[in-house]
N, C-alpha and C positions, 0 to 999 in steps of 0.2 A: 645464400641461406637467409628465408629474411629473419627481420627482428623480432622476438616473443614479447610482449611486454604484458606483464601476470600483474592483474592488480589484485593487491591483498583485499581480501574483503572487510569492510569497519563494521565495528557492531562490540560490546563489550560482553562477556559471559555474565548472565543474569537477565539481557537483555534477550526477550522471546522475539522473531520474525517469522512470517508465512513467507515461505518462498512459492512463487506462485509458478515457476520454471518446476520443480519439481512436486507442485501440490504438498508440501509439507512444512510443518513447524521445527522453528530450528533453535536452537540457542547460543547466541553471542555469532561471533564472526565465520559462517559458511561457504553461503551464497554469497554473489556479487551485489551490494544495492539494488541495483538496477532491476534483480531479480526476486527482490523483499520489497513487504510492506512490514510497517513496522516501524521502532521498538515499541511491543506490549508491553506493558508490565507483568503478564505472568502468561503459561502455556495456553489457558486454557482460553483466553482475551485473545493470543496469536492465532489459535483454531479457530475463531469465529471471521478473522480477519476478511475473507470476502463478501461475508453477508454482512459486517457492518462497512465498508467500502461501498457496498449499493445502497444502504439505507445513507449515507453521507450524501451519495449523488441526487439520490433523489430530493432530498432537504435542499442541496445547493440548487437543483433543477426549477426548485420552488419556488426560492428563494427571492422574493422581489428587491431585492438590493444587489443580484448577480444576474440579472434579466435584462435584454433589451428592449424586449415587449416592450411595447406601453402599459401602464396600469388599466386593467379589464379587459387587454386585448386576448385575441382567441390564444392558443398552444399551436404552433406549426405541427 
């Protein structure tokens, strides 16, 4: 029989997360981390969670201080 080993999920109640495993907003401890983004400060900041997750990527993709380019080189 093997071993089960349940990891509790962290997160405190008040605390909002997108679980992106089941497309939903959750509050306080659910889902596994692994399976949140998060903690929001409130539901409705959790619900936006993937659309500001790609407006972040894009800013850091931008970002000339997390770039290898060279400065003026083209975009691969």
């Amino acid at each position: 029989m093997p071993l089960g080993f349940h990891r509790k999920p962290t997160g405190k109640p008040g605390e909002w997360f997108y679980c992106i495993k089941h497309a939903k907003v959750e509050e306080g401890p659910e889902c596994p981390a692994k399976d949140r983004l998060g903690p929001y400060a409130s539901r409705e900041e959790a619900a936006h969670a993937l659309a500001l997750a790609d407006e972040r990527n894009r800013e850091w993709r931008n970002d000339p201080n997390w770039s290898d380019r060279p400065a003026g080189g083209d975009p691969q």
